[in-house]
C-alpha positions in Angstrom: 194.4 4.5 93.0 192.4 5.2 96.2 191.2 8.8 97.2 191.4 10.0 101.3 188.5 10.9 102.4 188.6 13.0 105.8 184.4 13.3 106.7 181.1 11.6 106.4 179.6 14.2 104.1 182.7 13.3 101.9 182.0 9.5 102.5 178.3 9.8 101.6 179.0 11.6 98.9 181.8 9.7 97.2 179.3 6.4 97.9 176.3 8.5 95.6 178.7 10.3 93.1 180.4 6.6 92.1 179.1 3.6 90.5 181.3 1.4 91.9 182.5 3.0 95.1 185.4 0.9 97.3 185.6 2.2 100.9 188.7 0.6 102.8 189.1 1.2 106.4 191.9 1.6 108.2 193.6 2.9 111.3 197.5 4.2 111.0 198.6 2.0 113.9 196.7 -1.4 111.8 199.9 -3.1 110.9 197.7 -5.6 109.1 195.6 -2.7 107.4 199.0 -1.3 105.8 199.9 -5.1 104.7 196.5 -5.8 103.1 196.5 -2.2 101.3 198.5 -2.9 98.5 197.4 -6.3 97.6 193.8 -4.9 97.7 195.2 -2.2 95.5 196.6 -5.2 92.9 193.2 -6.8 92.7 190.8 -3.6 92.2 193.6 -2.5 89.2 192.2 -5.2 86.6 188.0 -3.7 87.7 188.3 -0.3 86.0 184.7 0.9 86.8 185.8 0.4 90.2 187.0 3.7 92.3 188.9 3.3 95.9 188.4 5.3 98.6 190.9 5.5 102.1 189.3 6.3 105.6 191.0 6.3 108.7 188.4 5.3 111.1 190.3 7.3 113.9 189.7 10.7 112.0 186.2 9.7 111.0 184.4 8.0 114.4 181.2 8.8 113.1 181.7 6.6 110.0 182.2 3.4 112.8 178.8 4.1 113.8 176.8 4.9 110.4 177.8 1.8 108.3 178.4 -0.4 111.3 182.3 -0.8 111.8 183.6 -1.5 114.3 186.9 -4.1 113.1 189.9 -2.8 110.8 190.8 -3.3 108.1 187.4 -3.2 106.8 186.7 -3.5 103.0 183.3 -2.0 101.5 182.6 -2.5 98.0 178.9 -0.2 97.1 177.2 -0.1 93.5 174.9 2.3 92.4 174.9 3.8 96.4 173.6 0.0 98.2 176.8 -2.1 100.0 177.3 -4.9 98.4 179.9 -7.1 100.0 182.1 -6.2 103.3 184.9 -7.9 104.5 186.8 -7.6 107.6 190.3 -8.0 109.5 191.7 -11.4 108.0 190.9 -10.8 104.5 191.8 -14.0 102.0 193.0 -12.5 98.7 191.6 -15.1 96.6 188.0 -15.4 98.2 188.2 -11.7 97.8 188.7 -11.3 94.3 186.5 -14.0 94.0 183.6 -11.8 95.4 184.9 -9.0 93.7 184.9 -10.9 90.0 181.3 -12.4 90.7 180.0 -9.0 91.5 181.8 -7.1 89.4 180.9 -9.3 86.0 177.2 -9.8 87.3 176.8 -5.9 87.8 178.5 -4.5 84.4 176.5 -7.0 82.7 173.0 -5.5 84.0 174.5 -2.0 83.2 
């Protein structure tokens, strides 16, 4: 379900091209990050319009810096190009889908 993406220029352009863009943050030593993936994965399955998007923050450093990053994991969801919610290390799956439904339903309705 998620893409990699390996550069800003990809970043910025995967956050303009999608309507829903998902940007999840990771670094490959995160044990938490690698926990968290999957059950992030099981929640953005039932938002279709929704498309997922992998960075390692080591391999992108600039990334840290642009959208203001600086904790892993680190979950971005974007409509129509402007951030919408972030969330950050300790993510609770059911206040996240929570946000994620809200946002979600609010959003496709306006569309």
């Amino acid at each position: 379900m998620f893409t990699s993406i390996h550069s800003l220029d990809e970043v910025q352009h995967f956050i303009q091209k999608e309507e829903f863009p998902f940007i999840y943050v990771s670094k490959k030593d995160c044990s938490v990050c690698h926990g968290l993936l999957p059950q992030v994965e099981k929640v953005l399955a039932k938002y279709p319009r929704i498309k997922g998007a992998l960075i390692d923050a080591d391999e992108i450093p600039e990334f840290s810096g642009q959208y203001t990053v600086f904790t892993v994991p680190a979950l971005l969801l974007f409509y129509d190009g402007k951030e919408q919610f972030r969330d950050v290390r300790f993510v609770p799956m059911q206040a996240f889908e929570e946000k994620v439904k809200r946002i979600y339903t609010q959003l496709v309705e306006l569309s």
